[in-house]
ROLODO-299139 format. One record per residue: residue number from 1; residue in one letter; x, y, z of N, C-alpha, C in turn. Coordinates in Angstrom, 2 decimals, decimal comma, padded with zeros to 5 digits, always signed. Example, Ala and Ser with C-alpha at 12.3 -4.5 7.8 and 13.67 -1.06 7.14 Angstrom:
ROLODO-299139
  seq  type     n.c1     n.c2     n.c3    ca.c1    ca.c2    ca.c3     c.c1     c.c2     c.c3
    1     A  +013,19  -005,69  +007,80  +012,30  -004,50  +007,80  +013,20  -003,30  +007,80
    2     S  +012,85  -002,25  +007,08  +013,67  -001,06  +007,14  +012,90  +000,03  +007,87
//
This chain:
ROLODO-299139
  seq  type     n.c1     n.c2     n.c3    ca.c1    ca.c2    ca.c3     c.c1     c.c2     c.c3
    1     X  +070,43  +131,01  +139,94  +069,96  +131,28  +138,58  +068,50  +131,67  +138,62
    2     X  +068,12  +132,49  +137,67  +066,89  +133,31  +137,93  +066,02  +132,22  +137,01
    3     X  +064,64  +131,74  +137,99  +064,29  +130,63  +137,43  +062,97  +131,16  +136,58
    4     X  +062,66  +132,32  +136,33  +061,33  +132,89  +135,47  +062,01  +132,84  +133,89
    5     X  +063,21  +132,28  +133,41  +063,52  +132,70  +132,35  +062,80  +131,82  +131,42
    6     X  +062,31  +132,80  +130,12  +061,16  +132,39  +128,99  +061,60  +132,75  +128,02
    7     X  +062,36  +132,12  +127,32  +062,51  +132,08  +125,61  +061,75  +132,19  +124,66
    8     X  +060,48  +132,24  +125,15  +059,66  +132,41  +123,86  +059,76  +133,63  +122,83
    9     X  +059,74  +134,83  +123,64  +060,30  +135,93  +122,53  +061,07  +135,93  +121,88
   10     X  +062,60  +134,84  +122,26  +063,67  +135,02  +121,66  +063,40  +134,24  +120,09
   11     X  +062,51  +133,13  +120,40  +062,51  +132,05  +119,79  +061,46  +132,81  +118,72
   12     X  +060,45  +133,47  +119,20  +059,46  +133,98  +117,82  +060,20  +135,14  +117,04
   13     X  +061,30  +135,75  +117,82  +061,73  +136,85  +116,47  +062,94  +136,48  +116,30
   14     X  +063,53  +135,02  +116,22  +064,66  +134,69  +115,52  +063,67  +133,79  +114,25
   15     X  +062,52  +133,24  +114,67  +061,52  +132,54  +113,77  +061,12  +133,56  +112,34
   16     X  +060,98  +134,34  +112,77  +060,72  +135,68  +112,21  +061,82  +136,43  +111,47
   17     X  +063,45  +136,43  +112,09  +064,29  +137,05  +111,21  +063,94  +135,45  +109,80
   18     X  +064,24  +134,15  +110,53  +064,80  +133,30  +109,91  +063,87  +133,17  +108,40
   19     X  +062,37  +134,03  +108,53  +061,27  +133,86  +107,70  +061,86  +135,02  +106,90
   20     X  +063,09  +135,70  +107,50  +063,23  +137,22  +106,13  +062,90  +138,75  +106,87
   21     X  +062,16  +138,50  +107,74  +061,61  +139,62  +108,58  +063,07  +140,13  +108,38
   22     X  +063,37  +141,86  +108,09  +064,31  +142,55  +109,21  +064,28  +142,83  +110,54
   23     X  +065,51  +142,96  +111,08  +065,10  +142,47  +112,74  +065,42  +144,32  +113,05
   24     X  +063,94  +144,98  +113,79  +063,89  +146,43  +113,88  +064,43  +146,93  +115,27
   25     X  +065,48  +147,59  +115,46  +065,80  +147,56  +116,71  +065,27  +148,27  +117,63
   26     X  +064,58  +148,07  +117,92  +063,45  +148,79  +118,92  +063,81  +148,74  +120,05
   27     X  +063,87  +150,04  +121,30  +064,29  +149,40  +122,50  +063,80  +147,90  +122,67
   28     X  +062,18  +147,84  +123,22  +061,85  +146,25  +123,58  +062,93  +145,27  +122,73
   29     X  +063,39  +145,13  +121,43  +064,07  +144,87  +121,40  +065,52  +144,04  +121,49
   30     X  +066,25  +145,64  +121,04  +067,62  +145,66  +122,43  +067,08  +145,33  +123,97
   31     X  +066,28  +145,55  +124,37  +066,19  +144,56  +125,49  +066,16  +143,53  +125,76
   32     X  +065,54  +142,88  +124,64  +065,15  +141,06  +124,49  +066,41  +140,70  +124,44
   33     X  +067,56  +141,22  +123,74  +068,61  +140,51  +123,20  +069,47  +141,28  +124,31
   34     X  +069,46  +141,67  +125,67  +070,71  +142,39  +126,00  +070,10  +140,91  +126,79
   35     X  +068,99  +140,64  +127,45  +068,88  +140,06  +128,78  +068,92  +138,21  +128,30
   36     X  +068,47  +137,90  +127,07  +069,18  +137,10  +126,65  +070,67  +136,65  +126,30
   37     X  +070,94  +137,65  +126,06  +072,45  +137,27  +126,09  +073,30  +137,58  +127,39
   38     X  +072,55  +137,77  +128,61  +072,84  +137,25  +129,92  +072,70  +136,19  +129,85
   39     X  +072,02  +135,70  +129,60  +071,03  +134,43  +129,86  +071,56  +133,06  +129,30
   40     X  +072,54  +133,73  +128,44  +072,84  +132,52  +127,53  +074,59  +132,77  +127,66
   41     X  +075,03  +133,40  +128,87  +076,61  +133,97  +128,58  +077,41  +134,32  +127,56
   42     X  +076,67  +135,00  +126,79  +077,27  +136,03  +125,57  +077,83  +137,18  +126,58
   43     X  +079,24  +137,28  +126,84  +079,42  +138,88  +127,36  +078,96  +140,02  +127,33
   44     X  +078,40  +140,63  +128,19  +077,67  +142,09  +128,11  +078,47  +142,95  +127,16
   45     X  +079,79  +143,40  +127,05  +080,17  +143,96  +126,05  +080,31  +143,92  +124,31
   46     X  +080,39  +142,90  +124,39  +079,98  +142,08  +123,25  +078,19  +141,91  +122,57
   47     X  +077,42  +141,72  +123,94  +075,93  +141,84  +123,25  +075,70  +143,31  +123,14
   48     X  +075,99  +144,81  +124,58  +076,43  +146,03  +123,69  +076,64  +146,59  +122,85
   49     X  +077,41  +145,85  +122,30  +078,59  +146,40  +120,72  +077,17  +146,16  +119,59
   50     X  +076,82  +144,61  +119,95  +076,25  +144,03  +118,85  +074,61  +144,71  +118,82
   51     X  +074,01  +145,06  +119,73  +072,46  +146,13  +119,87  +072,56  +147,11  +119,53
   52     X  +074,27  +147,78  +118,56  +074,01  +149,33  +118,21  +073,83  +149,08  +116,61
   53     X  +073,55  +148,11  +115,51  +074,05  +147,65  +114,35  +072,58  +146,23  +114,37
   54     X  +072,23  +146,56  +113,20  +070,98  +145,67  +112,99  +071,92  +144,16  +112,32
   55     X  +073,03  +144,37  +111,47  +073,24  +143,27  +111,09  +073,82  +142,39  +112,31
   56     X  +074,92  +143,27  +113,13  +075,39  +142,14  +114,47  +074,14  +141,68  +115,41
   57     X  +073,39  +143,02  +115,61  +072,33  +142,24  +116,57  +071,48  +140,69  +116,08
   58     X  +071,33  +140,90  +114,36  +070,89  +139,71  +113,94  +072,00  +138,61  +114,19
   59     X  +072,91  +138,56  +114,42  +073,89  +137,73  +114,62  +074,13  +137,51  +115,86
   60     X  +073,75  +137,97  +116,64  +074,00  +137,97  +118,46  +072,20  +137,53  +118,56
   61     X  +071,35  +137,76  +117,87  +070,05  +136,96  +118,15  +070,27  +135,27  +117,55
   62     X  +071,12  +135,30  +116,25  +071,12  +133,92  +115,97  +071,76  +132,81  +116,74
   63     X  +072,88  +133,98  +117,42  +074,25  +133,12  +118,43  +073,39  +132,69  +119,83
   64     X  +072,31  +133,72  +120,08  +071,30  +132,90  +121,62  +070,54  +131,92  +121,48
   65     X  +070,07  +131,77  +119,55  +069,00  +131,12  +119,54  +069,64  +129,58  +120,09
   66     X  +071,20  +129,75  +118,71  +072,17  +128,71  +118,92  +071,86  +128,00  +119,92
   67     X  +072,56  +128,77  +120,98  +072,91  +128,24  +122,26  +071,72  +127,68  +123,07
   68     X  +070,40  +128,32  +123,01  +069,29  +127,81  +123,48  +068,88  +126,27  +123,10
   69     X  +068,63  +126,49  +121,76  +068,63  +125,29  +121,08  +069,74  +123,71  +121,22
   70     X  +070,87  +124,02  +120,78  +071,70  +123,27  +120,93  +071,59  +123,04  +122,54
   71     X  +072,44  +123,58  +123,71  +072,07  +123,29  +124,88  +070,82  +122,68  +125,40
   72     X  +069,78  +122,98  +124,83  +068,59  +122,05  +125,52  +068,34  +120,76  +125,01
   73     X  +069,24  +120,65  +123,41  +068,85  +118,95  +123,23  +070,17  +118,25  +123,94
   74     X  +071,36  +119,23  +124,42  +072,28  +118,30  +124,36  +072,08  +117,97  +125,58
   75     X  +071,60  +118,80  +126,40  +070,91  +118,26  +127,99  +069,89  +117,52  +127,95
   76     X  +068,98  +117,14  +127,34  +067,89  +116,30  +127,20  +068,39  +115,08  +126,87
   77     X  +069,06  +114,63  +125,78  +070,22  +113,72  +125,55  +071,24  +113,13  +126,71
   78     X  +071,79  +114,08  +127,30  +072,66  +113,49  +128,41  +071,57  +113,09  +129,50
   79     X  +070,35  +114,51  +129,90  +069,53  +113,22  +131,01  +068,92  +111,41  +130,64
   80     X  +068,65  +111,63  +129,19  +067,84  +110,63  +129,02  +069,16  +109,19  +129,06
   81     X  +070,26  +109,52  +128,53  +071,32  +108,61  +128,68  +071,66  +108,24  +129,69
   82     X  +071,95  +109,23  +130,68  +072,35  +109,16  +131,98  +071,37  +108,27  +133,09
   83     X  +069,88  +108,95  +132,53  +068,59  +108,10  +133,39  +069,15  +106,60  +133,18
   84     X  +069,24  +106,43  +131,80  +069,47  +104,74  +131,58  +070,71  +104,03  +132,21
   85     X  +071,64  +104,45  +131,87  +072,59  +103,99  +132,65  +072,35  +104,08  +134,04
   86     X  +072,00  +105,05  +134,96  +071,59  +105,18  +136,32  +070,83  +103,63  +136,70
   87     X  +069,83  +103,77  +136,64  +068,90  +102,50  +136,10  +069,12  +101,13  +135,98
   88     X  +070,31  +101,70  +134,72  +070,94  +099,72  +135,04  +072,20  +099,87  +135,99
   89     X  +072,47  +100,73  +136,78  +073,49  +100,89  +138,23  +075,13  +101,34  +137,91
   90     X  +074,57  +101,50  +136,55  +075,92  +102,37  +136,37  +075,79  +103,84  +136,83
   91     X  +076,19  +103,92  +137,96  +076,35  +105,72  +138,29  +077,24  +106,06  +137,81
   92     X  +078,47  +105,28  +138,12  +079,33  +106,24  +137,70  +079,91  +107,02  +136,18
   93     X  +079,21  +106,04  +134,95  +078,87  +105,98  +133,51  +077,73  +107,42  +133,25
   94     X  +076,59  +107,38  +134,68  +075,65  +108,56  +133,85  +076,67  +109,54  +135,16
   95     X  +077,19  +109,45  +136,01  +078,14  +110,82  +136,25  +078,93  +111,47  +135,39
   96     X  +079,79  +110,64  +134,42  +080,41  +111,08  +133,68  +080,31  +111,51  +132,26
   97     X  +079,00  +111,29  +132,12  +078,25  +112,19  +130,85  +078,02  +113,35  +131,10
   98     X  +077,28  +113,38  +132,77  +076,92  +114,71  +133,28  +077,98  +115,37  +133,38
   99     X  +079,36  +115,34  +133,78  +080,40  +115,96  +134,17  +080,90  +116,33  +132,59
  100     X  +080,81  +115,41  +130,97  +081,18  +115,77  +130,22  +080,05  +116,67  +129,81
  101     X  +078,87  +116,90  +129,95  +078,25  +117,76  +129,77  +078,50  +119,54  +130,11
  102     X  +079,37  +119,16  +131,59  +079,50  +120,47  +131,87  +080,37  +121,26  +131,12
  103     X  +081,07  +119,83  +130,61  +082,90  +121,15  +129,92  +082,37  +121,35  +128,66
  104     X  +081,00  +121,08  +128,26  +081,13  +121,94  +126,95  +079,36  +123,19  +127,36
  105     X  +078,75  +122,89  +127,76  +077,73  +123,68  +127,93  +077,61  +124,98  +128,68
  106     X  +077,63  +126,02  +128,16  +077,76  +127,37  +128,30  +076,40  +128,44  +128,87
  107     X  +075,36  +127,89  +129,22  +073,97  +128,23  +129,40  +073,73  +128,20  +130,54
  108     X  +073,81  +129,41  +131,78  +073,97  +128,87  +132,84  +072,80  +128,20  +133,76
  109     X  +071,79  +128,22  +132,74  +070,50  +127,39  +133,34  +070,83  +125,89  +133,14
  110     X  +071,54  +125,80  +131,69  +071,59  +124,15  +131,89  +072,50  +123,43  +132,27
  111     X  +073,47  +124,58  +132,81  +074,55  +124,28  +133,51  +073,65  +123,60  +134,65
  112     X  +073,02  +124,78  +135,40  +072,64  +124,72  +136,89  +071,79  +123,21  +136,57
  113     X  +070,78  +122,73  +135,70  +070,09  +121,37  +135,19  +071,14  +120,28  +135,60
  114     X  +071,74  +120,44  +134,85  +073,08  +119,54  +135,15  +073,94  +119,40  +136,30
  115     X  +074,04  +119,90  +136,79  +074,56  +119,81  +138,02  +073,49  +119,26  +139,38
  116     X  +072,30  +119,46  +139,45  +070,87  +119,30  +139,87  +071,16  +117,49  +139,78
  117     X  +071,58  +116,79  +138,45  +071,33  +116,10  +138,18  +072,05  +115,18  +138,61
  118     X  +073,75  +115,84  +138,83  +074,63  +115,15  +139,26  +074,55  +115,15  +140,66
  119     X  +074,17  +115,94  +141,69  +073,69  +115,69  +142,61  +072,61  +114,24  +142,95
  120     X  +071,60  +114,24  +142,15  +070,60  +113,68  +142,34  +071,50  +112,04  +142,47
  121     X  +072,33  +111,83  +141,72  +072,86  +110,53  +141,42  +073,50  +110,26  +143,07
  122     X  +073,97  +111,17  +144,01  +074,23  +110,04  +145,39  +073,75  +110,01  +146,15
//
């Protein structure tokens, strides 16, 4: 997993649609939102479709913010649970948060977090 990845752009012009801004499709752009939605496993054909149309692209920017958002508390949540249980010697209690973490998290950075983590436990 490509470890330079920076959300901040994504995060200031979904801040920005969410303030009313129209979202202008400018190459830079369609770029922000093609390589984000690598980033966040939205299918390339699907983020395609959605960078030719200002209303889907606003909707394929809201669906990364989603996923950014949601995925990073629900991983912050499972480490901080998991730390505790680890801690008081339940491994196998914070393994199996981490492992339920994986079947729903779609982000392949916090996939790769997660897995990092479940390692770390033997």
């Amino acid at each position: 997993m490509e470890q330079d990845i920076n959300w901040d752009e994504v995060r200031a012009l979904a801040a920005r649609v969410e303030a009313g801004e129209a979202l202008a499709l400018t190459p830079d752009v369609r770029e922000l939102l093609l390589r984000t939605a690598r980033e966040v496993a939205i299918p390339e054909p699907d983020a395609q479709a959605a960078v030719q149309d200002a209303a889907a692209a606003t909707a394929l920017l809201r669906e990364a913010r989603s996923r950014i958002r949601e995925g990073a508390m629900r991983l912050a949540r499972t480490r901080m649970l998991a730390g505790e249980l680890a801690k008081a010697g339940d491994k196998a209690g914070a393994r199996k948060l981490l492992e339920d973490l994986l079947t729903v998290e779609v982000v392949p950075l916090y996939r790769e977090q997660a897995e990092l983590e479940l390692e770390d436990l033997d």
